[in-house]
C-alpha positions as CSV (number, residue, x, y, z in Angstrom):
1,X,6.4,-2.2,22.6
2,X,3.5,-0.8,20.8
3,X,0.3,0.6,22.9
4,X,-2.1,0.1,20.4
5,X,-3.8,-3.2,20.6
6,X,-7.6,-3.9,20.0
7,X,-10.2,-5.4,21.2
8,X,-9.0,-8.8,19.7
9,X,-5.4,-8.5,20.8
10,X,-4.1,-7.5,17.6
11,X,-1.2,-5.4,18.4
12,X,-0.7,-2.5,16.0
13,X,2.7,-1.4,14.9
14,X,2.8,-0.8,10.6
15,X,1.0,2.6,9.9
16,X,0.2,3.1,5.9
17,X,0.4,7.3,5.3
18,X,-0.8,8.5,1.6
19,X,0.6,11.6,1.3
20,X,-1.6,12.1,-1.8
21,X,-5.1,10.8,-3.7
22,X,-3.3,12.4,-7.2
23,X,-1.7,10.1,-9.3
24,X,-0.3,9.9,-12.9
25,X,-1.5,6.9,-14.1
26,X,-5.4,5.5,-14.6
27,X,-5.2,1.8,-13.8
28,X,-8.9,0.3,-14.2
29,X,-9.1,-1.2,-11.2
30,X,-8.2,1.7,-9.1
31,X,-10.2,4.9,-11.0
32,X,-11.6,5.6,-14.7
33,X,-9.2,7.2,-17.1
34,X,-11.2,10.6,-16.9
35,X,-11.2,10.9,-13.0
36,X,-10.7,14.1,-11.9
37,X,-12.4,14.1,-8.4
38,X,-9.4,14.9,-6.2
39,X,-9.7,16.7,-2.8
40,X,-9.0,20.1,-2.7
41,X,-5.3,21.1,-2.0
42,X,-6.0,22.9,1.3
43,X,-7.6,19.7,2.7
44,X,-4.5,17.6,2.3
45,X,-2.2,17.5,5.6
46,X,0.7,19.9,5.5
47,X,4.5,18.2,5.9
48,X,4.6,19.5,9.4
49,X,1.0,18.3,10.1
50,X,2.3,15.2,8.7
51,X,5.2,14.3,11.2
52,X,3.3,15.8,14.4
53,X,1.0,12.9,13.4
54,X,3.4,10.4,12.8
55,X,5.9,11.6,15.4
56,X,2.6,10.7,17.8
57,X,2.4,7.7,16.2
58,X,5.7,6.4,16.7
59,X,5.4,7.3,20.6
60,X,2.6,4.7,20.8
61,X,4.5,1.9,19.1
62,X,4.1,2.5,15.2
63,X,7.6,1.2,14.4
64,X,6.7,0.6,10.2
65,X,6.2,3.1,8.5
66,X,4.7,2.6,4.2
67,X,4.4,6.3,2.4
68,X,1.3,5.6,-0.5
69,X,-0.9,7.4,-2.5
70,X,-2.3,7.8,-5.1
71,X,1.2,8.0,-6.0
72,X,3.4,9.7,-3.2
73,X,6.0,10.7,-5.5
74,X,4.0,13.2,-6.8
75,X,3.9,15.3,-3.4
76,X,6.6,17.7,-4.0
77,X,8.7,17.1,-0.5
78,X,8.7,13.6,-1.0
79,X,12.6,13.5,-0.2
80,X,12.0,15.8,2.5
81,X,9.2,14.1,4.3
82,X,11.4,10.8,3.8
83,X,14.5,12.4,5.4
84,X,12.2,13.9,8.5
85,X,10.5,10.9,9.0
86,X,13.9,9.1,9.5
87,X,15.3,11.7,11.6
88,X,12.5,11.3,14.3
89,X,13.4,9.5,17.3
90,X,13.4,5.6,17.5
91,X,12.7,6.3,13.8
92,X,10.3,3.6,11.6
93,X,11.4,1.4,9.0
94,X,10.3,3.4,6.1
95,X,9.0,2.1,3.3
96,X,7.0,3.4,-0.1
97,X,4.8,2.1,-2.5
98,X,4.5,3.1,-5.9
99,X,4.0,3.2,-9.7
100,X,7.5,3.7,-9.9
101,X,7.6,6.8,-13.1
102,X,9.6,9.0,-11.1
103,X,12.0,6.3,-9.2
104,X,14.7,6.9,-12.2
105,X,15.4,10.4,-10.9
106,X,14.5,9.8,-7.2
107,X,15.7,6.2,-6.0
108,X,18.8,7.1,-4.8
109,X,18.4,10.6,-3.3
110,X,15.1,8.7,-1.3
111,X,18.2,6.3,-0.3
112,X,20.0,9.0,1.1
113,X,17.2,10.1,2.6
114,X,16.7,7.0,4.7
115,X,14.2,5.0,2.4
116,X,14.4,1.0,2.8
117,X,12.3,-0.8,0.8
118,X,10.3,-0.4,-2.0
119,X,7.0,-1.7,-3.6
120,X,6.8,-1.1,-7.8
121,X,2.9,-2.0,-9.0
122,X,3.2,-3.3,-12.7
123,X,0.8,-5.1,-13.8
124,X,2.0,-6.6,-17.5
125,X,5.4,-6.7,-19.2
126,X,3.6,-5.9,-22.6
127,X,3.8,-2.2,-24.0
128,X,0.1,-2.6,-25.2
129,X,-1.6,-4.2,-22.4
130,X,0.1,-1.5,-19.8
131,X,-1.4,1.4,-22.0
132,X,-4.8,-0.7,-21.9
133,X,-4.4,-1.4,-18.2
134,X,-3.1,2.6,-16.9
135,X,-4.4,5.1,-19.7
136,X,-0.2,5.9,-20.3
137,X,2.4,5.0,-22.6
138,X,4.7,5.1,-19.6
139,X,5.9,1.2,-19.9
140,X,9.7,2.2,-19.8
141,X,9.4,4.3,-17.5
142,X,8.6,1.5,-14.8
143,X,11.4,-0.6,-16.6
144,X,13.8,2.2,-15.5
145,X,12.7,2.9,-12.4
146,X,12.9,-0.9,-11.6
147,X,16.8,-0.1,-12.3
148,X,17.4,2.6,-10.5
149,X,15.5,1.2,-7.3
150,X,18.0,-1.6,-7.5
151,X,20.8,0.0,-8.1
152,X,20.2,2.8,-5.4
153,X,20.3,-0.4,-3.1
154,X,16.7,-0.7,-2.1
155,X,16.6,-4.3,-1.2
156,X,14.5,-6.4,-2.0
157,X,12.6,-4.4,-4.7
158,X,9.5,-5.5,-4.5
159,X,6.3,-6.0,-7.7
160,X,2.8,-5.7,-7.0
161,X,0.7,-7.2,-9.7
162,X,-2.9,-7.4,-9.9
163,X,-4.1,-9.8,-12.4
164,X,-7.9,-8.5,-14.5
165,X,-9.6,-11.8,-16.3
166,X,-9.1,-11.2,-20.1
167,X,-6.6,-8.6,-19.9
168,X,-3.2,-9.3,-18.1
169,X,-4.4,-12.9,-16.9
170,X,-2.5,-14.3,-18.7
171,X,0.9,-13.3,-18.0
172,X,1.1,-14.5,-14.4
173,X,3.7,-17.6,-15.4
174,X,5.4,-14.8,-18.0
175,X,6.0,-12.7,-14.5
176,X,7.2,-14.5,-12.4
177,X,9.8,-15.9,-15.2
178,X,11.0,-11.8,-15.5
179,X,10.5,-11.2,-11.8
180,X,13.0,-14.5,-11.2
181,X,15.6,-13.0,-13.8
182,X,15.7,-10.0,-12.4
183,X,16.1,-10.9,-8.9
184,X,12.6,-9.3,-7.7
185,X,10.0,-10.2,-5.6
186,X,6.7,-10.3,-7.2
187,X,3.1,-10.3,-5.4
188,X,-0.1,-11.0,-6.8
189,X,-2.6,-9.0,-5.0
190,X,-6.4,-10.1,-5.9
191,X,-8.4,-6.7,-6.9
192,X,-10.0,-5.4,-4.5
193,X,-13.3,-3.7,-4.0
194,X,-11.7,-0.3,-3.9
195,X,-12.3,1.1,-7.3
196,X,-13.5,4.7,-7.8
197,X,-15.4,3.1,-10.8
198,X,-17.7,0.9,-9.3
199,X,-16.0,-2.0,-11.9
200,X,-15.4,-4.8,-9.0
201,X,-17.5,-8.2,-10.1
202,X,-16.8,-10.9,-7.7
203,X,-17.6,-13.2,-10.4
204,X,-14.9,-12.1,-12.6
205,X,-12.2,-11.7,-9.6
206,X,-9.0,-13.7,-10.1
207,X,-8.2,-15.8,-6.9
208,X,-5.5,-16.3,-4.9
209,X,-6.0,-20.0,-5.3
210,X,-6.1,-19.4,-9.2
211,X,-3.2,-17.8,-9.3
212,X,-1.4,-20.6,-7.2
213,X,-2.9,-22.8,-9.4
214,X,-1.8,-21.3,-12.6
215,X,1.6,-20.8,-11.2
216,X,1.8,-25.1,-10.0
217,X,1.6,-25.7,-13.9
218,X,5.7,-24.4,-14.5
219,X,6.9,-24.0,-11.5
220,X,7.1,-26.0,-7.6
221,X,5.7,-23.8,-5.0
222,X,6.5,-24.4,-1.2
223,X,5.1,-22.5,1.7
224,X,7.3,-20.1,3.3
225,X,6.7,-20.7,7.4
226,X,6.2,-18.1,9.7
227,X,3.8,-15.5,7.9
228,X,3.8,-13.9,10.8
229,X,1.0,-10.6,9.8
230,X,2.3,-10.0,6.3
231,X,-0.1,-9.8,4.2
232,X,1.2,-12.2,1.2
233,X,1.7,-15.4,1.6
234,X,4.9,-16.2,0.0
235,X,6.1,-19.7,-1.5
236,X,9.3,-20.8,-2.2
237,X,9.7,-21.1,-5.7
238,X,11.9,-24.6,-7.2
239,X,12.9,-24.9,-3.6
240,X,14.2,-21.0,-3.0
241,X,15.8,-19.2,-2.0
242,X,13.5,-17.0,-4.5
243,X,9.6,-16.5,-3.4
244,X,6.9,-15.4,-4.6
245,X,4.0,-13.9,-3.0
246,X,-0.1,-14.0,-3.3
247,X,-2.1,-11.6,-0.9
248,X,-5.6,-13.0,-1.1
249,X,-7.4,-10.0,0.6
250,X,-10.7,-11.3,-0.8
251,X,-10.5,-15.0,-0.7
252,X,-7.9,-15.4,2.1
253,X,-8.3,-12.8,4.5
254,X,-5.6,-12.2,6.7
255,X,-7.6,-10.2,9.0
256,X,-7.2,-11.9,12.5
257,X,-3.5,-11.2,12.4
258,X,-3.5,-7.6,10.7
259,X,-1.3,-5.2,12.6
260,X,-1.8,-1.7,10.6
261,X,-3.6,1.5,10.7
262,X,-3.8,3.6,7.9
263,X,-3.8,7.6,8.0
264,X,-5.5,9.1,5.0
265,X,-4.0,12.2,2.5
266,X,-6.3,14.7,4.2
267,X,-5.3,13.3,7.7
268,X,-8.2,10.8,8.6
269,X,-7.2,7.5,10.8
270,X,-8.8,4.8,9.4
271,X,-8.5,1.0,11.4
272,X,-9.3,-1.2,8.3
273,X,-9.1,-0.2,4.2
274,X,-12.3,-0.9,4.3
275,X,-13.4,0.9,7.4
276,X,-16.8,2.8,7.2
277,X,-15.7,5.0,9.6
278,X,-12.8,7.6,10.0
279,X,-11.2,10.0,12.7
280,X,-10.6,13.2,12.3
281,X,-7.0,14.6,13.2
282,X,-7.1,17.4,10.2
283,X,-9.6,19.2,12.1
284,X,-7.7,18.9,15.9
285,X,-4.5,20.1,14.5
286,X,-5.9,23.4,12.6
287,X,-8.0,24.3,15.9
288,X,-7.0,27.1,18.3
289,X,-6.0,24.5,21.4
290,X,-2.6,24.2,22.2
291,X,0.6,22.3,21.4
292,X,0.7,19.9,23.6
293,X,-3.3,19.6,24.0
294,X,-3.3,18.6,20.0
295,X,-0.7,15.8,20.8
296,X,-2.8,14.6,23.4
297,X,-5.7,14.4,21.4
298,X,-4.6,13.1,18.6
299,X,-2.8,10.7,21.0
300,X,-6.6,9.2,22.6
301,X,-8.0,9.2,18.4
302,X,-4.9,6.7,18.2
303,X,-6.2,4.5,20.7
304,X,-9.8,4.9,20.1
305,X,-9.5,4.2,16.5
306,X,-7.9,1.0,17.1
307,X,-10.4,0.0,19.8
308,X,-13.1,0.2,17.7
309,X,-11.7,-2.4,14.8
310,X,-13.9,-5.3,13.7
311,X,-12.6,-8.7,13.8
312,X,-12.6,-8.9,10.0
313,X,-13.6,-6.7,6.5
314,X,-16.5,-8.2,5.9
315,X,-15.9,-8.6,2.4
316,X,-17.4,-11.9,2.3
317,X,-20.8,-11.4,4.6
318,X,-23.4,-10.7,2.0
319,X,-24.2,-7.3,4.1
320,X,-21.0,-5.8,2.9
321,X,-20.8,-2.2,1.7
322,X,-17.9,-1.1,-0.4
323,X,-16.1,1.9,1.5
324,X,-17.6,5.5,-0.5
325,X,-13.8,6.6,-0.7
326,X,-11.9,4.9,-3.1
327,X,-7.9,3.2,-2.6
328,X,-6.5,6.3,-3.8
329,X,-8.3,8.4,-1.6
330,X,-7.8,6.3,1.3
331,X,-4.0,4.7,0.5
332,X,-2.9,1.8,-0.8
């Protein structure tokens, strides 16, 4: 049973952990194509930095575990921090999300590793759009990762698309079509405001109720019951069992159910994504106290952190302020 409930009674037990802000694509909504403002390497959290924190956070009821960036196949020891991760005590469901470039040569040894489930963002099906959309000519690359995630048994593989008005908004029913085919579970996401390029325009966001909308026109959606705190609210699709999903962080905020904390490349606990504040563990595990006063520390941020969350983002109130760290800086 988790120890980390708020204020509001939310009980906390999904952690999101980027392992890194780098990643190999430049998808508009997430950082120009010439970004090149990435923390220094000595600031990011060491592997063994890494599990003291998570082994911590798995004593106080973390039992979910989601490894992002950036993209967090481009740490190095990805298959290593996947296989340590799952060798720690009541170990977390592990999961990963990802632009998927590298899954064709490391699906199944994350597999062996002890890697469940899997989250590919793709945005388009078409070749030109998805150079438009990411700065790369990396299309196939997805395509084959897609493969290999399924075929290394990573059930159910899971597609995170974010529609952008005028450029892939038009492929939603096109999607879900491919996404049906292949036995995949697609989720809209609606952008967020999260981009290191200041693009966001609420007036040109695609909304979850669009989406649903657009989707009503081909095919018969029903609700799935139970949402429990997923984010996505996922419809039966022609009666099921196939869903699809829409996560309506803007428009249908899923905030007074949200069970996750979110631990940053550089080794910051943060209690929302769009948290103005942070907690430093970086700086408690590179001091000169001991072992087991560290654990203990980091232990009390835990609880403070989670203690302090708001009821809700904010997005909506017209005093919000868009977090000065980016997604891929904090983790997606």
């Amino acid at each position: 049973m988790t120890k980390l409930i708020d204020t509001f009674g939310r009980a906390h037990r999904d952690m999101r952990v980027s392992l890194t802000d780098r990643c190999n694509l430049r998808c508009t909504y997430c950082m120009p194509h010439d970004f090149a403002a990435w923390m220094p390497s000595a600031d990011l959290l060491t592997t063994d930095e890494l599990i003291t924190i998570i082994k911590v956070a798995v004593e106080e009821g973390i039992d979910q575990i989601r490894l992002t960036g950036g993209e967090p196949m481009l740490r190095p020891d990805i298959v290593e921090i996947v296989s340590r991760i799952s060798s720690i005590d009541n170990a977390p469901k592990l999961s990963m999300t990802t632009n998927g470039l590298a899954l064709a040569k490391l699906a199944k040894p994350l597999v062996d590793a002890g890697l469940k489930r899997i989250n590919i963002s793709l945005d388009t099906l078409d070749r030109d759009v998805f150079k438009k959309m990411t700065y790369r000519d990396r299309i196939d690359d997805v395509f084959a990762g897609i493969k290999a995630a399924k075929e290394a048994g990573l059930t159910p593989v899971k597609i995170n698309t974010v529609l952008m008005r005028g450029i892939n908004d038009g492929e939603a029913i096109s999607l879900l079509k491919w996404a049906l085919a292949e036995g995949l579970n697609l989720r809209f996401i609606e952008q967020m405001p999260l981009d290191a390029g200041g693009i966001w325009d609420r007036t040109q966001l695609i909304t979850a109720d669009e989406i649903f909308t657009t989707l009503g026109t081909e095919f018969d959606l029903t609700p799935v019951p139970d949402r429990g705190s997923a984010p996505a609210e996922e419809f039966y699709v022609n009666g099921g069992p196939a869903t699809v999903g829409v996560i309506g962080s803007v428009t249908r905020s899923f905030c007074g159910s949200c069970d996750r904390v979110r631990l940053t490349s550089d080794g910051q606990i943060r209690n929302c994504l769009f948290s103005m504040a942070e907690t430093d563990l970086r700086s408690i595990l590179r001091s000169d106290i001991s072992d087991g006063e560290k654990i203990e520390s980091i232990r009390k941020m835990f609880h403070s952190t989670v203690a302090a969350k708001l009821p809700g983002h904010g997005i909506n109130d017209p005093s919000f302020i868009q977090p000065n760290r980016p997604m891929s800086a904090i983790g997606g």
